[in-house]
N, CA and C atoms of all chains as a GROMACS GRO file, in nm:
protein
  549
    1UNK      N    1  -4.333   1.717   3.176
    1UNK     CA    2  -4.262   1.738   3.304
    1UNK      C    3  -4.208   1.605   3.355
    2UNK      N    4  -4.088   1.604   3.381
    2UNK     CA    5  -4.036   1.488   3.455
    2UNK      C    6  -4.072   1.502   3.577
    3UNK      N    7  -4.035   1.373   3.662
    3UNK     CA    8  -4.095   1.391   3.822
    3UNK      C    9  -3.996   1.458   3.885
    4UNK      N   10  -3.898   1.517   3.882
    4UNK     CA   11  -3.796   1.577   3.961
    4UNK      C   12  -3.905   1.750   3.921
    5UNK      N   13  -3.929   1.798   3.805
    5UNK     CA   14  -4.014   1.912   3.777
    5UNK      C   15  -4.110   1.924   3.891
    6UNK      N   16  -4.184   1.762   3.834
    6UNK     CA   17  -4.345   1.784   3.898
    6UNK      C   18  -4.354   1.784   4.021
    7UNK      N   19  -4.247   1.693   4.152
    7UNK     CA   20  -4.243   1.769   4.264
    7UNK      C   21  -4.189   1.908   4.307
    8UNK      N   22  -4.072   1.998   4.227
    8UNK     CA   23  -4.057   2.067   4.254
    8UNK      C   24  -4.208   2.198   4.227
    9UNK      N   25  -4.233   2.156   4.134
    9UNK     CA   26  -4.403   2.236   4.121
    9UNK      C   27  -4.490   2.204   4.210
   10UNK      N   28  -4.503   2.089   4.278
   10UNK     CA   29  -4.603   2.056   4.407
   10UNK      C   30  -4.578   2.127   4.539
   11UNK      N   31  -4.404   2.145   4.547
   11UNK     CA   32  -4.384   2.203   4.680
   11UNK      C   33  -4.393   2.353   4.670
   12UNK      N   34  -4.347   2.385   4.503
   12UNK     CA   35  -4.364   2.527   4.530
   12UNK      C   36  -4.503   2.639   4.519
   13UNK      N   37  -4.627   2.507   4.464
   13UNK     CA   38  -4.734   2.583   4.444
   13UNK      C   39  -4.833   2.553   4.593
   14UNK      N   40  -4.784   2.506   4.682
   14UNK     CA   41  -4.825   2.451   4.799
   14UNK      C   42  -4.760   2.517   4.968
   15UNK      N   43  -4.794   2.591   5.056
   15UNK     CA   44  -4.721   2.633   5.124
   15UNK      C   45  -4.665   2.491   5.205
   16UNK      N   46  -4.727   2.391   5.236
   16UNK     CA   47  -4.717   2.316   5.317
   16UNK      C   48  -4.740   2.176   5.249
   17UNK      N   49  -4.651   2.093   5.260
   17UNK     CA   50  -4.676   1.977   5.130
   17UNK      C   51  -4.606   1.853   5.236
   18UNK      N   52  -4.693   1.708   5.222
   18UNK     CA   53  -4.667   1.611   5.329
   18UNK      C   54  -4.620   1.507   5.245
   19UNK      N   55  -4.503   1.439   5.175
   19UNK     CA   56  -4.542   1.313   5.120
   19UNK      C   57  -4.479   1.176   5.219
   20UNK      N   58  -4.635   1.092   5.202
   20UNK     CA   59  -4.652   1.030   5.296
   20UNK      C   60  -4.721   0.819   5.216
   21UNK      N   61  -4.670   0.747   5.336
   21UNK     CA   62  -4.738   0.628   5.280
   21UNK      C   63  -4.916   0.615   5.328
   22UNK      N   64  -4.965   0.601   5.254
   22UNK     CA   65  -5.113   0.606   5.246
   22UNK      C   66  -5.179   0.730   5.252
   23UNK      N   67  -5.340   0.748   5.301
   23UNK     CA   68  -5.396   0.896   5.268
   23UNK      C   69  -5.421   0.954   5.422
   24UNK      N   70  -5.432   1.077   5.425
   24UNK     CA   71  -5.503   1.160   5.566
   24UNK      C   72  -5.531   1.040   5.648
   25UNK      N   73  -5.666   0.985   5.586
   25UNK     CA   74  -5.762   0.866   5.658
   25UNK      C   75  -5.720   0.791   5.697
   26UNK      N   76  -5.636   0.724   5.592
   26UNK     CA   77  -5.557   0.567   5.650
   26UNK      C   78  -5.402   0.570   5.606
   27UNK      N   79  -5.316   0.614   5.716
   27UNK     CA   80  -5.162   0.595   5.682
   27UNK      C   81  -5.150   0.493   5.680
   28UNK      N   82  -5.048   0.413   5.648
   28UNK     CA   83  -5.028   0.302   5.572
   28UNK      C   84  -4.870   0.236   5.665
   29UNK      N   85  -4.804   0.344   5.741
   29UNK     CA   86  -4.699   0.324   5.836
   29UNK      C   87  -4.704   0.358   5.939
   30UNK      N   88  -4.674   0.386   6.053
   30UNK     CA   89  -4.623   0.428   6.156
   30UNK      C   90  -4.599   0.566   6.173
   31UNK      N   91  -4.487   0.570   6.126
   31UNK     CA   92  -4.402   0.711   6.091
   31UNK      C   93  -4.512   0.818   6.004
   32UNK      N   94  -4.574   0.786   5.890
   32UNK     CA   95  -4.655   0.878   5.842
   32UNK      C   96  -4.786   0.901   5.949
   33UNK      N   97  -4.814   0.789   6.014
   33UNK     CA   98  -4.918   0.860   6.103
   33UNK      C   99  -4.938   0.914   6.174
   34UNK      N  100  -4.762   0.898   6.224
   34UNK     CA  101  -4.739   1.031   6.351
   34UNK      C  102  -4.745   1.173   6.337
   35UNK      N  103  -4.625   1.216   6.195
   35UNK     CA  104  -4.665   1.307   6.123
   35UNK      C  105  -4.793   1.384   6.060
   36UNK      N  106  -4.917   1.276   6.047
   36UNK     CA  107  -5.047   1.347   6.002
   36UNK      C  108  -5.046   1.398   6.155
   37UNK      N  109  -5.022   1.316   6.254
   37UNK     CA  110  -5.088   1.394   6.423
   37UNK      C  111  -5.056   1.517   6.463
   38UNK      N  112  -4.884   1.509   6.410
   38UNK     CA  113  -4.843   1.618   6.430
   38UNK      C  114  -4.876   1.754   6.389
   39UNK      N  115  -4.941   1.727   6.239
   39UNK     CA  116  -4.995   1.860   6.182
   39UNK      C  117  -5.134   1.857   6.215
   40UNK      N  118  -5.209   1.777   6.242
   40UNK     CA  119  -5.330   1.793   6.282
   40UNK      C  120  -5.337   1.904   6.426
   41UNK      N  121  -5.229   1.883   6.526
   41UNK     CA  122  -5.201   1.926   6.667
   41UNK      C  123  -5.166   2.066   6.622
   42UNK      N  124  -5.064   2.084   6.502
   42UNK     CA  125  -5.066   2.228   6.478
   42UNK      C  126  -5.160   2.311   6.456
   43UNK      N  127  -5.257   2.260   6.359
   43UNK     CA  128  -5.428   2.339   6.309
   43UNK      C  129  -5.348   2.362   6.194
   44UNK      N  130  -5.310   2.311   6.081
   44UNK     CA  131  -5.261   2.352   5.938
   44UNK      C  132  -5.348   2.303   5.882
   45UNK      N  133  -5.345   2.358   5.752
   45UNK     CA  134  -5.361   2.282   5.644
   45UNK      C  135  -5.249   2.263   5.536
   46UNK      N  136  -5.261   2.146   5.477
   46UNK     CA  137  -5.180   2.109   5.410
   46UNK      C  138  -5.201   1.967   5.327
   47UNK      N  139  -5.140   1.985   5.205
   47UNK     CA  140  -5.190   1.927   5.146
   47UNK      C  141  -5.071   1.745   5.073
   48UNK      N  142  -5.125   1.646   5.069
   48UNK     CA  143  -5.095   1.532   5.104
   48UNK      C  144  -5.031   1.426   4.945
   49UNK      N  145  -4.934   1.357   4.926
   49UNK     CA  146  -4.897   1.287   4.832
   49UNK      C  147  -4.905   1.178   4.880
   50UNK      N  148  -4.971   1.090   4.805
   50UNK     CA  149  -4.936   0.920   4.872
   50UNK      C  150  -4.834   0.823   4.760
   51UNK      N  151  -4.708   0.855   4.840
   51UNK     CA  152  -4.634   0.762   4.764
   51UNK      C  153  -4.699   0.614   4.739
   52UNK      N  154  -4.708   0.543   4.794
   52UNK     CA  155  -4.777   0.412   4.775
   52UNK      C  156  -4.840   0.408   4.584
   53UNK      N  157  -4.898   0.512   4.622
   53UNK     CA  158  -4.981   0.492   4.464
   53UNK      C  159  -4.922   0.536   4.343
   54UNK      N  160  -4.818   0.576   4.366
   54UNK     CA  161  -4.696   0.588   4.241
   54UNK      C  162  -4.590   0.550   4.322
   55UNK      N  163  -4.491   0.462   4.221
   55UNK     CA  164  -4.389   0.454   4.215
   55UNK      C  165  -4.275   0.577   4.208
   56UNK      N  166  -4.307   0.620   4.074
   56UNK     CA  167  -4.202   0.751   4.065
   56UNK      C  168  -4.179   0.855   4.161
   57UNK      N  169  -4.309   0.854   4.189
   57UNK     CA  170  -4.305   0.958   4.313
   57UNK      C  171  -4.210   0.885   4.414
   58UNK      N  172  -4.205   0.788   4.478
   58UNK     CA  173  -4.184   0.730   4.619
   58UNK      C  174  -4.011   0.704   4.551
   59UNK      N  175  -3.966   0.666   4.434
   59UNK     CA  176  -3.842   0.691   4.420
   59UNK      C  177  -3.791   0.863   4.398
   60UNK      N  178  -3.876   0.931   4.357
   60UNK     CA  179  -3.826   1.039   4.272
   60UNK      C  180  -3.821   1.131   4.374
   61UNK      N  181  -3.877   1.134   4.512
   61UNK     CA  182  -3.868   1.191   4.619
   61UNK      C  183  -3.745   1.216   4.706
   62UNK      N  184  -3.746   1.103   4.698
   62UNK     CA  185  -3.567   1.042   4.765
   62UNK      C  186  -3.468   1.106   4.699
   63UNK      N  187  -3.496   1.155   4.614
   63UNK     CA  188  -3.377   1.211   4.526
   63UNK      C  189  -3.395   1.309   4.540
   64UNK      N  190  -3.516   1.420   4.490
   64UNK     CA  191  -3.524   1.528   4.509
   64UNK      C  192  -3.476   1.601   4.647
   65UNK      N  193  -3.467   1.533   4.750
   65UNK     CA  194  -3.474   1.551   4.868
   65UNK      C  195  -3.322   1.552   4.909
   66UNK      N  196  -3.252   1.440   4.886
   66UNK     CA  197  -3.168   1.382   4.882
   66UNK      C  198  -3.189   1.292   5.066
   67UNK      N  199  -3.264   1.233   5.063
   67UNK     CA  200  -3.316   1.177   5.209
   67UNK      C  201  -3.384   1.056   5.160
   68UNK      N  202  -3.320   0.963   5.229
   68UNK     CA  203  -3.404   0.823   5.209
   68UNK      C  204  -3.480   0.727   5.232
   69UNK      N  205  -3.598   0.830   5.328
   69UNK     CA  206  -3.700   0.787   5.364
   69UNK      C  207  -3.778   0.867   5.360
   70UNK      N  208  -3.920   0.823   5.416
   70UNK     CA  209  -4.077   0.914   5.359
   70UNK      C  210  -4.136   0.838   5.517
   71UNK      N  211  -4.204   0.953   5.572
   71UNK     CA  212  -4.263   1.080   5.544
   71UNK      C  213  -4.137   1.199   5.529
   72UNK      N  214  -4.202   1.280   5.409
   72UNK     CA  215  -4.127   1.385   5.384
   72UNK      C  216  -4.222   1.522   5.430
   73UNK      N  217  -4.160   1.656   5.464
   73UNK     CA  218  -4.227   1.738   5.519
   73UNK      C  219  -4.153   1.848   5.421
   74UNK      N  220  -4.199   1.945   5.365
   74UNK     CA  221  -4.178   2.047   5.306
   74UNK      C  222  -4.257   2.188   5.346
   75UNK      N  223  -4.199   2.309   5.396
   75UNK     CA  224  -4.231   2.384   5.422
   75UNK      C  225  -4.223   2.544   5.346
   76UNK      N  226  -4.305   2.578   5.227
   76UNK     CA  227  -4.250   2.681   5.158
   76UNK      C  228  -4.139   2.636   5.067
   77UNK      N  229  -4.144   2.522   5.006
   77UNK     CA  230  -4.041   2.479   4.886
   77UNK      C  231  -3.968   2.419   4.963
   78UNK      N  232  -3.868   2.436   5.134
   78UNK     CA  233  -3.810   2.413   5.208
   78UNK      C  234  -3.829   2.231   5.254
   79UNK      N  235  -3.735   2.181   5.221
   79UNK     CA  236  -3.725   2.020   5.305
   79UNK      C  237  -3.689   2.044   5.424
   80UNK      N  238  -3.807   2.018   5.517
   80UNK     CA  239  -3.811   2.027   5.660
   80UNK      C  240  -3.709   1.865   5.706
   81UNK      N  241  -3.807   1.798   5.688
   81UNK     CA  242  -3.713   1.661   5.798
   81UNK      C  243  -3.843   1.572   5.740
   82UNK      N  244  -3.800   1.457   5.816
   82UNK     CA  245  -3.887   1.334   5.831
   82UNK      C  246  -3.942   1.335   5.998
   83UNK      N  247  -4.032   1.222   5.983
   83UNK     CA  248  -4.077   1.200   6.130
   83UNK      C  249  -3.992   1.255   6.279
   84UNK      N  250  -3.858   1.189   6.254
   84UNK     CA  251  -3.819   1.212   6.404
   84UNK      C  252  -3.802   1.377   6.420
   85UNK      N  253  -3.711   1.453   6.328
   85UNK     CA  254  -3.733   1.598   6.333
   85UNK      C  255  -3.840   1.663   6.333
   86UNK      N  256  -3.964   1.643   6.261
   86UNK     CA  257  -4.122   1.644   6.285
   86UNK      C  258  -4.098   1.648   6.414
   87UNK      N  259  -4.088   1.539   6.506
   87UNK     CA  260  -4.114   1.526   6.682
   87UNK      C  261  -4.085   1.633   6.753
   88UNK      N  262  -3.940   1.643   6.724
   88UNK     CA  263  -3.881   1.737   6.786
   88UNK      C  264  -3.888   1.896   6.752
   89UNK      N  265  -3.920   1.913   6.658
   89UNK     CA  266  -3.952   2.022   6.668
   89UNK      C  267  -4.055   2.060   6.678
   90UNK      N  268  -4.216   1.957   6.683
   90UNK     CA  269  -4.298   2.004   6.738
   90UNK      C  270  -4.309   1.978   6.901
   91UNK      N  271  -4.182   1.949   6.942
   91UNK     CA  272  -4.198   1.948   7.118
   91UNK      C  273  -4.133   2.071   7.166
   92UNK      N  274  -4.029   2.142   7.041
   92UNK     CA  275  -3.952   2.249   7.076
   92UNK      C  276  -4.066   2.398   7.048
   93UNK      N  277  -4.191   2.363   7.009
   93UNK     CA  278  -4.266   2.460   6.926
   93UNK      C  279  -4.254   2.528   6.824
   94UNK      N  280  -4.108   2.505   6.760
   94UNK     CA  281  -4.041   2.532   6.596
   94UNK      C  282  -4.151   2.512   6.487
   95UNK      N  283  -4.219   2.420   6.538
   95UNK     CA  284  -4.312   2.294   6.400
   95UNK      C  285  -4.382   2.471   6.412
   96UNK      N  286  -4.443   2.460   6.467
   96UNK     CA  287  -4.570   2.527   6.451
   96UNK      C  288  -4.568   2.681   6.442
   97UNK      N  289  -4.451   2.759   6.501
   97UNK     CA  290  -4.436   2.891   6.399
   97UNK      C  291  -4.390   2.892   6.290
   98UNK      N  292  -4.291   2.757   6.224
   98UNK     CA  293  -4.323   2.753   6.095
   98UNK      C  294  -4.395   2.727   6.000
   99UNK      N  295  -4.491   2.695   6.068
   99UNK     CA  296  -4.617   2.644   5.993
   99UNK      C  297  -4.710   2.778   5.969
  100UNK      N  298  -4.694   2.851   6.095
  100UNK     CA  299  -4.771   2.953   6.087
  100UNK      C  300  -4.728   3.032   6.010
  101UNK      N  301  -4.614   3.062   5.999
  101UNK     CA  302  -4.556   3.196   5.888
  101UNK      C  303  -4.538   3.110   5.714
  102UNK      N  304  -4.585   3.000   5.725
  102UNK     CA  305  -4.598   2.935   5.603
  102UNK      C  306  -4.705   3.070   5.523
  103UNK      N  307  -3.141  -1.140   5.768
  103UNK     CA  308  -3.237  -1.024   5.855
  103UNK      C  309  -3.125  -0.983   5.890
  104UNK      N  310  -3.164  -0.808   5.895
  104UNK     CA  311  -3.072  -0.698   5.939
  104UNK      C  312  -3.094  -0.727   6.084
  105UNK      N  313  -2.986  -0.720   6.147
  105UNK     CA  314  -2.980  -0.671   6.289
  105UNK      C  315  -2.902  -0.552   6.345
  106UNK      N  316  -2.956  -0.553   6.485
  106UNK     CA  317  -2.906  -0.430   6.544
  106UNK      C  318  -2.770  -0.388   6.528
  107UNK      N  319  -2.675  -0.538   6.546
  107UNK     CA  320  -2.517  -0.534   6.549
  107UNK      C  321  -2.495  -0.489   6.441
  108UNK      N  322  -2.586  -0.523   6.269
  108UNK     CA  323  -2.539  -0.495   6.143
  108UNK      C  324  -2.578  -0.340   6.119
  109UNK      N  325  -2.695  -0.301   6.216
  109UNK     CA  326  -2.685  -0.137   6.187
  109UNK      C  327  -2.604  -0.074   6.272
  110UNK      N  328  -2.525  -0.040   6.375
  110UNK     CA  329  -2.447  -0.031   6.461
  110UNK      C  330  -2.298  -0.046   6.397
  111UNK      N  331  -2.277  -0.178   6.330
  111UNK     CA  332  -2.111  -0.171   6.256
  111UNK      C  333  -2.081  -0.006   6.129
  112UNK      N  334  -2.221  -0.082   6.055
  112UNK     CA  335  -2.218   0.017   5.944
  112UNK      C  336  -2.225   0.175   5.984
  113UNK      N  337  -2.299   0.220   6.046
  113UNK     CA  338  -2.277   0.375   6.075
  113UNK      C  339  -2.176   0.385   6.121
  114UNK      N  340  -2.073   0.309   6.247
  114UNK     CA  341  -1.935   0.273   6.302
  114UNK      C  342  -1.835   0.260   6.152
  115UNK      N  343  -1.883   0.265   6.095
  115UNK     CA  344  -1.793   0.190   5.959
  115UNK      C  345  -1.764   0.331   5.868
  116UNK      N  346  -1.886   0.434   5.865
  116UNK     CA  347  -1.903   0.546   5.766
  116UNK      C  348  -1.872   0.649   5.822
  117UNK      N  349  -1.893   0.677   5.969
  117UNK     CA  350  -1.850   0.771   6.020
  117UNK      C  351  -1.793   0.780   6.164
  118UNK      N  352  -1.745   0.878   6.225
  118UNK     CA  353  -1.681   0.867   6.357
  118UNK      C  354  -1.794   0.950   6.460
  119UNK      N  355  -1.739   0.839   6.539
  119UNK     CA  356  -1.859   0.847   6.659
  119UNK      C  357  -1.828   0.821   6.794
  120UNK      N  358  -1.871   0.852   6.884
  120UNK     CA  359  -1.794   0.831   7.017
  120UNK      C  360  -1.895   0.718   7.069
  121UNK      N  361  -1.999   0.729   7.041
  121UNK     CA  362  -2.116   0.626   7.135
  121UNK      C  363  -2.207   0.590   6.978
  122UNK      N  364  -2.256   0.448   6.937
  122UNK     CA  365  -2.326   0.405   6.893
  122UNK      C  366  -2.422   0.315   6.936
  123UNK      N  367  -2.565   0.334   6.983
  123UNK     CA  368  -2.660   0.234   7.064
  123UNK      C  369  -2.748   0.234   6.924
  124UNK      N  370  -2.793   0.085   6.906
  124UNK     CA  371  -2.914   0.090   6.821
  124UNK      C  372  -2.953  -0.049   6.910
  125UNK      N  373  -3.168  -0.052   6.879
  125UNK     CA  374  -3.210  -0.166   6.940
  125UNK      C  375  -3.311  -0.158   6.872
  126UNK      N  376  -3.340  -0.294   6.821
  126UNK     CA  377  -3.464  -0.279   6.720
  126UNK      C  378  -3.515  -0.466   6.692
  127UNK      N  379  -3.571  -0.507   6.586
  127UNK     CA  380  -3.619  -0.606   6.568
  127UNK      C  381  -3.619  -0.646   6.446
  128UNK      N  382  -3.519  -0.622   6.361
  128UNK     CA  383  -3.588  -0.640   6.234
  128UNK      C  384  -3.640  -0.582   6.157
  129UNK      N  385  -3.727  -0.479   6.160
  129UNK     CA  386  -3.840  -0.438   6.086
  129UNK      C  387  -3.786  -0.254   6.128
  130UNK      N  388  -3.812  -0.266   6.251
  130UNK     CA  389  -3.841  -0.134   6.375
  130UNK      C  390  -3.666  -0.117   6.395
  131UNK      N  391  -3.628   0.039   6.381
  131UNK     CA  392  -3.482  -0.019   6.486
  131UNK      C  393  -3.471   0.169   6.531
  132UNK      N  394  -3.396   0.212   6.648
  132UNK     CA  395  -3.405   0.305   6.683
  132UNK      C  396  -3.244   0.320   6.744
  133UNK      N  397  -3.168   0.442   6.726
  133UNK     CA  398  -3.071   0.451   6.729
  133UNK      C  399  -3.058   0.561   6.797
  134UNK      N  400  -2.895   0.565   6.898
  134UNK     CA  401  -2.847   0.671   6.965
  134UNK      C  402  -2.736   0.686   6.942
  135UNK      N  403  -2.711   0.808   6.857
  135UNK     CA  404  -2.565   0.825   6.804
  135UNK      C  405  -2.515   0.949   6.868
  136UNK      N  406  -2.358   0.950   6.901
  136UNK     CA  407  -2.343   1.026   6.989
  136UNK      C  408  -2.208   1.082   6.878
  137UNK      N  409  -2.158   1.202   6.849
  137UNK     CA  410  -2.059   1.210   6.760
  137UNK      C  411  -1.991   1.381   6.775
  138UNK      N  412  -1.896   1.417   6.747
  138UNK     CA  413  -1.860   1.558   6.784
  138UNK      C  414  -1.862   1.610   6.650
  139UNK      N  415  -1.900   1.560   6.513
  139UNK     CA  416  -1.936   1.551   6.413
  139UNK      C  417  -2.076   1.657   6.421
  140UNK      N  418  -2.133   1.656   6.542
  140UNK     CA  419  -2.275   1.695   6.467
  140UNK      C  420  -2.253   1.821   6.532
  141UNK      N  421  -2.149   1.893   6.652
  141UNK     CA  422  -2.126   2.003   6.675
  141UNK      C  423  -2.159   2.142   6.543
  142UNK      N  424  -2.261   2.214   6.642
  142UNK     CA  425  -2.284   2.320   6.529
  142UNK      C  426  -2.348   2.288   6.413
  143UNK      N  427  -2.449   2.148   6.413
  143UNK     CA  428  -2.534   2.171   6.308
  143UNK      C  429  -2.673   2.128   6.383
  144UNK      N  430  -2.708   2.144   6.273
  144UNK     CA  431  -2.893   2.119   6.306
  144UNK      C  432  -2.924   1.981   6.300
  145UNK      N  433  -3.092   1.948   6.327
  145UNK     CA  434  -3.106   1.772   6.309
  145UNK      C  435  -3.100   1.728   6.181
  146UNK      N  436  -3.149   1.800   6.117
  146UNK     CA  437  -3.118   1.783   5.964
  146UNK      C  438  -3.009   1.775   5.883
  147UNK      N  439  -2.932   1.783   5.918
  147UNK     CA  440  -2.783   1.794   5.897
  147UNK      C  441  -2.675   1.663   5.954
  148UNK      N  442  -2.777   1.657   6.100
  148UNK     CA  443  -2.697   1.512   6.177
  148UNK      C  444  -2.766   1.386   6.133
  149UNK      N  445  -2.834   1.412   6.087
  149UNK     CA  446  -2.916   1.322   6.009
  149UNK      C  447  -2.880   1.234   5.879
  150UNK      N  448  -2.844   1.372   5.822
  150UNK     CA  449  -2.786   1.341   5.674
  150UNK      C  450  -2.687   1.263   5.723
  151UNK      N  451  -2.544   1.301   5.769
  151UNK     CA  452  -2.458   1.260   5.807
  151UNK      C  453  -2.458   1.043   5.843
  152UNK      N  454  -2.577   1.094   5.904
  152UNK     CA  455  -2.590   0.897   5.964
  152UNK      C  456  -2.637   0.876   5.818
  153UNK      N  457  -2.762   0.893   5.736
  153UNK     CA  458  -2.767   0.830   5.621
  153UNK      C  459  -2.657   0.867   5.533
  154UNK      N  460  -2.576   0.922   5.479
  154UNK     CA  461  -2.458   0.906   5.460
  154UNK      C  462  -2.407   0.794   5.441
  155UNK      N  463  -2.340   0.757   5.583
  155UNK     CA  464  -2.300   0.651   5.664
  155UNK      C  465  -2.318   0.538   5.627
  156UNK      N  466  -2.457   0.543   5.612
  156UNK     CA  467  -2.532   0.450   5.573
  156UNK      C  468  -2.562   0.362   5.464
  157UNK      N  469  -2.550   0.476   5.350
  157UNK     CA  470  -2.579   0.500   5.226
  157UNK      C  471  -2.669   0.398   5.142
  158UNK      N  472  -2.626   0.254   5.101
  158UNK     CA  473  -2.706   0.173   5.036
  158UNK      C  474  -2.808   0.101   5.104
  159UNK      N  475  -2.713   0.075   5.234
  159UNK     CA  476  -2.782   0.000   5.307
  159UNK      C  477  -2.944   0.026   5.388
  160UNK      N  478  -2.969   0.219   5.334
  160UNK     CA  479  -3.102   0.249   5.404
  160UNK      C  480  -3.217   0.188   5.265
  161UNK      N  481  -3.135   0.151   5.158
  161UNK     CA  482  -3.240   0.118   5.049
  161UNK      C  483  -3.281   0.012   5.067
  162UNK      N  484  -3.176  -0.084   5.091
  162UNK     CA  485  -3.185  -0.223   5.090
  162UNK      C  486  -3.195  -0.339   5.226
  163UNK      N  487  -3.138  -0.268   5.315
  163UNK     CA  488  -3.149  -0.375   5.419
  163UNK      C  489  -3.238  -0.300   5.540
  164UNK      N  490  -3.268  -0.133   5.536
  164UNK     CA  491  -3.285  -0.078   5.654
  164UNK      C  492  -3.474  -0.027   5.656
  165UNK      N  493  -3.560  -0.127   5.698
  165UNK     CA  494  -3.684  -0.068   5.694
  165UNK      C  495  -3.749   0.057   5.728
  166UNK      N  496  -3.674   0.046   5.872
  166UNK     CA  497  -3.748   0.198   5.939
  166UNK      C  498  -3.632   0.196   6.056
  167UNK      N  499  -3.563   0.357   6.005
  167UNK     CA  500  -3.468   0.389   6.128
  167UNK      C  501  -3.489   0.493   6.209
  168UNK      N  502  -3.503   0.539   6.363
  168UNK     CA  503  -3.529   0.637   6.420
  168UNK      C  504  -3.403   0.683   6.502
  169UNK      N  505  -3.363   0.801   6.489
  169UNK     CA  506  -3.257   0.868   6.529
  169UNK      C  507  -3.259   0.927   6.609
  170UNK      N  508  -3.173   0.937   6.750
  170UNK     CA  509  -3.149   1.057   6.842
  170UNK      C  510  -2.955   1.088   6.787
  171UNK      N  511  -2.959   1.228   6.794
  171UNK     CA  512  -2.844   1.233   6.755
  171UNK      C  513  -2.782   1.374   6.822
  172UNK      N  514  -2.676   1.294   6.891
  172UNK     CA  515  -2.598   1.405   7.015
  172UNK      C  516  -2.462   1.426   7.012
  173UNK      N  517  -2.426   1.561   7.030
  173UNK     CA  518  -2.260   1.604   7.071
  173UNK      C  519  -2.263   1.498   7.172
  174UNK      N  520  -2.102   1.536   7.236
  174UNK     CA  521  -2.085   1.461   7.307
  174UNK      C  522  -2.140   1.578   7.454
  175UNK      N  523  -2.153   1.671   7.449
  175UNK     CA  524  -2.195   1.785   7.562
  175UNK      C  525  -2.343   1.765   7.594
  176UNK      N  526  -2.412   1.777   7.453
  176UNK     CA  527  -2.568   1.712   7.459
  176UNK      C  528  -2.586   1.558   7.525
  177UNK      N  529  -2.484   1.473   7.496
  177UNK     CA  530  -2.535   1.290   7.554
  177UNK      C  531  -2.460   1.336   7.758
  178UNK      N  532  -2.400   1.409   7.724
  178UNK     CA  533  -2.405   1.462   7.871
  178UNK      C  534  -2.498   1.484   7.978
  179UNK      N  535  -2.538   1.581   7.875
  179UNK     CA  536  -2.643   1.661   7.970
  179UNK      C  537  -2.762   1.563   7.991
  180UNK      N  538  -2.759   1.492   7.922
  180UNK     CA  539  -2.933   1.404   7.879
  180UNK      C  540  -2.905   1.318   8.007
  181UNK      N  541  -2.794   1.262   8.053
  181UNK     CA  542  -2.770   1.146   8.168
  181UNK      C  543  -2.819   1.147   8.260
  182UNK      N  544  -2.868   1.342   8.297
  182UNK     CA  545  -2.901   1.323   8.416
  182UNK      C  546  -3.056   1.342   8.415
  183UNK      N  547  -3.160   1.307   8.306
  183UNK     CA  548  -3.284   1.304   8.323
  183UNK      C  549  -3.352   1.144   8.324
   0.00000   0.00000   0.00000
């Protein structure tokens, strides 16, 4: 599997998929740590990539995506947004009925 | 070092815009783009559009960019809060 495969297999065997710099515990940026808050505030679960610890991933994302930055948010195979759309749509309450009908 | 003026030309440079504010430090930079461009789409979409814009320069010179991004009816309405 190339990495363009192996993320498309991560998002689609995953309802809810985060890729992010560092882990749950310790984000590693700013922006990814807002995003863990944000889904924490929803009550999801979901499950976490740490670019940091691969390369391919943290390039191969950007592409898949076609977006050129991380945190990435995927919802049901679906590329949600990065951080600032994260914000806003969990201030609009969007985040979180899509999370729920995930 | 990237500055504010050098992120501010370049989105001014890639796409049309009625209002461009960015203020940042270097590292951090946060932007208010105002454009009739983003009429009828979503954030995700006005988004793309600024990286676009942007294109090499989010690889290479742009650490961390944060976006508000408004019609010109939306940077309206926002004036008066």
């Amino acid at each position: 599997m190339n990495i363009q495969e192996k993320i498309k297999h991560q998002v689609e065997s995953n309802p809810v998929v985060l890729y992010m710099k560092g882990t749950k515990d310790f984000p590693m940026c700013g922006f990814s740590g807002r995003v863990l808050q944000i889904l924490r505030e929803c009550e999801v679960d979901f499950v976490c990539f740490n670019v940091l610890e691969d390369e391919e991933l943290r390039q191969g994302i950007k592409e898949y995506s076609n977006w050129p930055t991380i945190p990435q948010l995927y919802i049901n195979a679906e590329f949600i947004g990065g951080c600032d759309i994260m914000n806003e749509m969990h201030a609009s309450g969007e985040l979180k009925t899509a999370l729920t009908a995930a | 070092m990237t500055t504010a003026e050098d992120i501010q030309s370049w989105i001014q440079a890639g796409m049309q815009a009625e209002r461009i504010e960015v203020q940042g430090d270097g590292a951090h930079f946060e932007a208010v783009i105002v454009s009739s461009e983003f009429q009828g789409k979503n954030t995700l979409a006005r988004h793309r559009i600024v990286y676009t814009a942007l294109g090499d320069k989010m690889k290479e010179a742009i650490h961390a960019l944060s976006m508000k991004t408004l019609t010109p009816v939306e940077a309206e309405q926002n004036t008066g809060e």
